[in-house]
MDTraj code that builds the backbone (N, CA, C; nanometers):
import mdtraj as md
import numpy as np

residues = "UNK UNK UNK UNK UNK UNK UNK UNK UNK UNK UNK UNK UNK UNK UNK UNK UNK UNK UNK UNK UNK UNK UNK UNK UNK UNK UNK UNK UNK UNK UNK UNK UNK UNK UNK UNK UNK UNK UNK UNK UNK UNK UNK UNK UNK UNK UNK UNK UNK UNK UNK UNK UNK UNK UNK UNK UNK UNK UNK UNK UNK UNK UNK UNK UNK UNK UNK UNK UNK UNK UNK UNK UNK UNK UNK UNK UNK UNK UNK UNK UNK UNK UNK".split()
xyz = np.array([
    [1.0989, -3.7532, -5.7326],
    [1.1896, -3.8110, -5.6356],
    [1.2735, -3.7011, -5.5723],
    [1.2775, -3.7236, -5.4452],
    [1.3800, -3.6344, -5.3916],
    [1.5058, -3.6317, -5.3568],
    [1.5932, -3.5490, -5.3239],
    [1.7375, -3.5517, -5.3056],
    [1.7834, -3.6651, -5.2387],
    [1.7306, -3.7133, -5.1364],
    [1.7581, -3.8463, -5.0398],
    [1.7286, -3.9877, -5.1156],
    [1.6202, -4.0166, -5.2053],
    [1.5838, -4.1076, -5.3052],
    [1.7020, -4.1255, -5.4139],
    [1.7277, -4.0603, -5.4500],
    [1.8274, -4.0678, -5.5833],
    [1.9354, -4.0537, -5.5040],
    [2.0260, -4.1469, -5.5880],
    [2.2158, -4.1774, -5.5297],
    [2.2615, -4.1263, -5.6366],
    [2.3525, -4.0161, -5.6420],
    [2.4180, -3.9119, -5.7272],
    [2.5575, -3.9461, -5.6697],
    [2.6493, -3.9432, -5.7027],
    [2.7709, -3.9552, -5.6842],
    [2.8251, -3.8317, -5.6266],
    [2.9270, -3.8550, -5.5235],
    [3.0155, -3.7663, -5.4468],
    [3.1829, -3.7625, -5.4577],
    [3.2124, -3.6676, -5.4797],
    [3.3686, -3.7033, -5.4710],
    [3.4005, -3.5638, -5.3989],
    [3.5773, -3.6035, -5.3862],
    [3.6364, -3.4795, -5.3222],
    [3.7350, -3.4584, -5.3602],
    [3.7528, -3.3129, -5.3224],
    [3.8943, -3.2926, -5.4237],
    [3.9238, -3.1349, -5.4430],
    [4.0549, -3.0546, -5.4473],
    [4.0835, -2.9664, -5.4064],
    [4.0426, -2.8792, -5.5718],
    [3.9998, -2.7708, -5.4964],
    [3.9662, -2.6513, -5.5813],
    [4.0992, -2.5681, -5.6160],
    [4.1418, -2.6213, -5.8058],
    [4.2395, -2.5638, -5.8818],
    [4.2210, -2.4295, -5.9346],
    [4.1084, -2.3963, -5.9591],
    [4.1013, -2.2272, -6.0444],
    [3.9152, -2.2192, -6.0115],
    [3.9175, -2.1150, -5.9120],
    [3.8091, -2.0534, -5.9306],
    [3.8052, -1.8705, -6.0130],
    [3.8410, -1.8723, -6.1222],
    [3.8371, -1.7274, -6.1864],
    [3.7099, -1.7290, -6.2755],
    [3.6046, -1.8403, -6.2846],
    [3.5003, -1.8087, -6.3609],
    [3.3852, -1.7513, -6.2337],
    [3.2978, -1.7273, -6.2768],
    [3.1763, -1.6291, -6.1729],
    [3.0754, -1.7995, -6.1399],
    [3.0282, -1.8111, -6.0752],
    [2.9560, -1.9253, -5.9629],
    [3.0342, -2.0546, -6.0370],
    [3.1360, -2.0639, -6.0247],
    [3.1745, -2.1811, -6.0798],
    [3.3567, -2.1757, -6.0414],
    [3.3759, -2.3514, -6.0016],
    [3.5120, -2.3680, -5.9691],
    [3.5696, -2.5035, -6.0467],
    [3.6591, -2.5130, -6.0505],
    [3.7077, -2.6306, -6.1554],
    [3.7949, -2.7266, -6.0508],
    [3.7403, -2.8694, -5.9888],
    [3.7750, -2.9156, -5.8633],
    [3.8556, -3.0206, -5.9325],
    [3.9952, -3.1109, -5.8432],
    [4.0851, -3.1865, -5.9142],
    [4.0592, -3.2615, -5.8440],
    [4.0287, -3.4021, -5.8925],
    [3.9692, -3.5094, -5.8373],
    [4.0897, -3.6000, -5.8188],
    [4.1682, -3.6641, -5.7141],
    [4.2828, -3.7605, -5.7789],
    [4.2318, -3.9494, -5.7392],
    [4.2709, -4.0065, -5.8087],
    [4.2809, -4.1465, -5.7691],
    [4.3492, -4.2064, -5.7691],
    [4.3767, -4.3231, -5.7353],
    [4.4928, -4.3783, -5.6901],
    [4.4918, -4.5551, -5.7636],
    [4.4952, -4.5698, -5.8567],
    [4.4527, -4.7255, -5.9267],
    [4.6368, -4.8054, -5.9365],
    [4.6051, -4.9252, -5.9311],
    [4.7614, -5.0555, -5.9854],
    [4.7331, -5.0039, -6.0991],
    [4.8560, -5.0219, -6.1362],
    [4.8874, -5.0707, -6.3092],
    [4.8686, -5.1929, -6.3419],
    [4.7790, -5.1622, -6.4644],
    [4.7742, -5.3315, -6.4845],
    [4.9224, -5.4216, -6.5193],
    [4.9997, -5.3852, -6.5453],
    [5.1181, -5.4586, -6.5899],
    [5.2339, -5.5148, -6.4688],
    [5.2686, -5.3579, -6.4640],
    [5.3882, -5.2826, -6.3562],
    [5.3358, -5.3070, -6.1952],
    [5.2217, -5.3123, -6.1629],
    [5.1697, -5.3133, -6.0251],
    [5.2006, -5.2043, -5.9860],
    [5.2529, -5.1108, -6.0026],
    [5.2556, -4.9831, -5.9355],
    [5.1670, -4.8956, -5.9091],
    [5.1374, -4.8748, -5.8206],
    [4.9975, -4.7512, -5.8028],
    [5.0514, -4.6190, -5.8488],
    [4.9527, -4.6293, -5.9281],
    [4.9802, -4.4934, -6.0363],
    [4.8580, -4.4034, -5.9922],
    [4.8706, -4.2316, -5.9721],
    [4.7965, -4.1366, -5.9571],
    [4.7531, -4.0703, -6.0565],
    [4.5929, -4.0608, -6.1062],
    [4.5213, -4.0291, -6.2022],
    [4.4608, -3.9277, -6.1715],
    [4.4403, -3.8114, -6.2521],
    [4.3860, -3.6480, -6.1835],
    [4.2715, -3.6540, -6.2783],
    [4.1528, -3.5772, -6.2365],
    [4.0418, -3.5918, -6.3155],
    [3.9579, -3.4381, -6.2821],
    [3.9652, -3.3294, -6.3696],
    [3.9027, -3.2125, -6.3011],
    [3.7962, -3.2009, -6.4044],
    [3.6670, -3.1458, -6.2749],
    [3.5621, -3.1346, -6.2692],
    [3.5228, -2.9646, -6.2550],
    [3.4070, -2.9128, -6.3711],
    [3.3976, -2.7880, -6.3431],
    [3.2259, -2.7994, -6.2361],
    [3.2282, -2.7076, -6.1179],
    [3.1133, -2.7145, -6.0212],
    [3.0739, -2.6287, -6.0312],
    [2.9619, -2.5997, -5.9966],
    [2.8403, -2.5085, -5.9679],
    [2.8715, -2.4423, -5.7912],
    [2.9217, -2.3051, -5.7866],
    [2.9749, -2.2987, -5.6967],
    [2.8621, -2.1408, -5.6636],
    [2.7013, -2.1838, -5.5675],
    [2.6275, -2.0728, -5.5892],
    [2.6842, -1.9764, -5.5167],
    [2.7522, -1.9924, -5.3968],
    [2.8127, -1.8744, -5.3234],
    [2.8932, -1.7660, -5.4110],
    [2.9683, -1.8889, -5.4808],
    [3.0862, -1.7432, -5.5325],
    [3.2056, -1.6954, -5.4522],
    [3.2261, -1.7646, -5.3104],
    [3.3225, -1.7793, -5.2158],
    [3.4651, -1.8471, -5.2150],
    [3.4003, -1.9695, -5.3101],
    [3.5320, -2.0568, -5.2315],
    [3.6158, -2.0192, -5.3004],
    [3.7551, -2.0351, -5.2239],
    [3.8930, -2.0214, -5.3000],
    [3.9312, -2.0854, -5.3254],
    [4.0747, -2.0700, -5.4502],
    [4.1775, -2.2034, -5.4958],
    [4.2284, -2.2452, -5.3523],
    [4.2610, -2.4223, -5.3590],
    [4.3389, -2.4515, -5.2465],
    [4.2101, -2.5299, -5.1671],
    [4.1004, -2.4818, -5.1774],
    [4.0190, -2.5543, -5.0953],
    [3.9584, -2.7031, -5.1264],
    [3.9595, -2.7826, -5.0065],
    [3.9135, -2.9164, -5.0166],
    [3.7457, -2.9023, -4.9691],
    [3.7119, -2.9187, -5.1200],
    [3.5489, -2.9844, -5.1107],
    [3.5061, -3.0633, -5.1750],
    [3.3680, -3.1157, -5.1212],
    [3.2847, -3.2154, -5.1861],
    [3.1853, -3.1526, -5.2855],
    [3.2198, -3.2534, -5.4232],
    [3.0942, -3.2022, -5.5001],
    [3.0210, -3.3344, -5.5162],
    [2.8588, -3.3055, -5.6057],
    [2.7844, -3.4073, -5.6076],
    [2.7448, -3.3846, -5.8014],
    [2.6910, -3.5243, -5.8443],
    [2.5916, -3.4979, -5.9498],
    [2.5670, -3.4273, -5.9751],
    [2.4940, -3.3331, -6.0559],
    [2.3795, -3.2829, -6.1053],
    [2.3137, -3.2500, -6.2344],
    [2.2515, -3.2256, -6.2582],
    [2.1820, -3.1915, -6.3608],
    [2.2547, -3.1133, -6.4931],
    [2.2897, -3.1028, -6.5953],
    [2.3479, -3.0272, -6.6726],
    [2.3070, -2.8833, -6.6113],
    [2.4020, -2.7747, -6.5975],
    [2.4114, -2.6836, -6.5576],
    [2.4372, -2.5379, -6.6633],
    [2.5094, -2.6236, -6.7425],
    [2.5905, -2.5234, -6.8976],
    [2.6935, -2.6632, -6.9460],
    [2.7558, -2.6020, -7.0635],
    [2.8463, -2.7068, -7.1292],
    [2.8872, -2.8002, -7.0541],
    [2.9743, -2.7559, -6.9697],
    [3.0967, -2.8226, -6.8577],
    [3.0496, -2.8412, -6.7970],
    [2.9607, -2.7787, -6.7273],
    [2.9072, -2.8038, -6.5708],
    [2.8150, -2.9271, -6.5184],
    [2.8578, -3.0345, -6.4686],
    [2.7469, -3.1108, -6.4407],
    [2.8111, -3.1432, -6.3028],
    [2.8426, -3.0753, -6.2142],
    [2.8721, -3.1084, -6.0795],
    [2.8111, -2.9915, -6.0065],
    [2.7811, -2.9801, -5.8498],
    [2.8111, -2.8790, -5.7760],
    [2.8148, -2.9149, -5.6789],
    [2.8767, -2.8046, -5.5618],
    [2.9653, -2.7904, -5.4590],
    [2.8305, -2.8323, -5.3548],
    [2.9112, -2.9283, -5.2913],
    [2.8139, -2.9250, -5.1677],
    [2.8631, -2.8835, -5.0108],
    [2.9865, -2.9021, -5.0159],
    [3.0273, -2.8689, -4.8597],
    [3.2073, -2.8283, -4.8986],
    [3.2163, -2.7421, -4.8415],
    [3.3592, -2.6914, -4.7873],
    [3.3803, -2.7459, -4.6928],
    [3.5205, -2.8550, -4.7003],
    [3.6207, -2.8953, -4.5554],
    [3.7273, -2.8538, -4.5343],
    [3.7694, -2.7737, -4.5830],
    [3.8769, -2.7299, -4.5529],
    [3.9197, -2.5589, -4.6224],
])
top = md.Topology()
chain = top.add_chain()
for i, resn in enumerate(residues, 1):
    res = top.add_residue(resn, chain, resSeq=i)
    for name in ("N", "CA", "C"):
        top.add_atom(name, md.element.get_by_symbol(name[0]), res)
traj = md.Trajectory(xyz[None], top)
């Protein structure tokens, strides 16, 4: 099956520490109610990516996708820089 066949999940979210070598650690946030309080409460969720360039910097907003186990941590990578 190819990349277009399979639905892998996408998210976005700003790049917190890139100091490892092809790899960046991206902060995912969401925004859910409380079940009790009703208050929308903000939930952070960081993700380490597969980053083959080796370019991007902290601060940057990108999209990562699925993938395949990569190493321990790694089961995401970078697909597009927006910002």
């Amino acid at each position: 099956m190819s990349e277009q066949q399979t639905r892998k999940r996408e998210l976005e979210g700003v790049v917190v520490s890139a100091k490892s070598a092809q790899t960046v650690v991206v902060a995912v946030e969401r925004r859910t109610r409380h079940p009790l309080y009703q208050r929308v409460v903000r939930t952070t969720s960081r993700y380490h990516a597969h980053d083959a360039s080796d370019a991007i910097q902290e601060g940057a907003r990108v999209r990562i996708r699925e993938s395949r186990p990569l190493s321990k941590l790694k089961r995401w990578e970078v697909v597009a820089v927006l910002s």
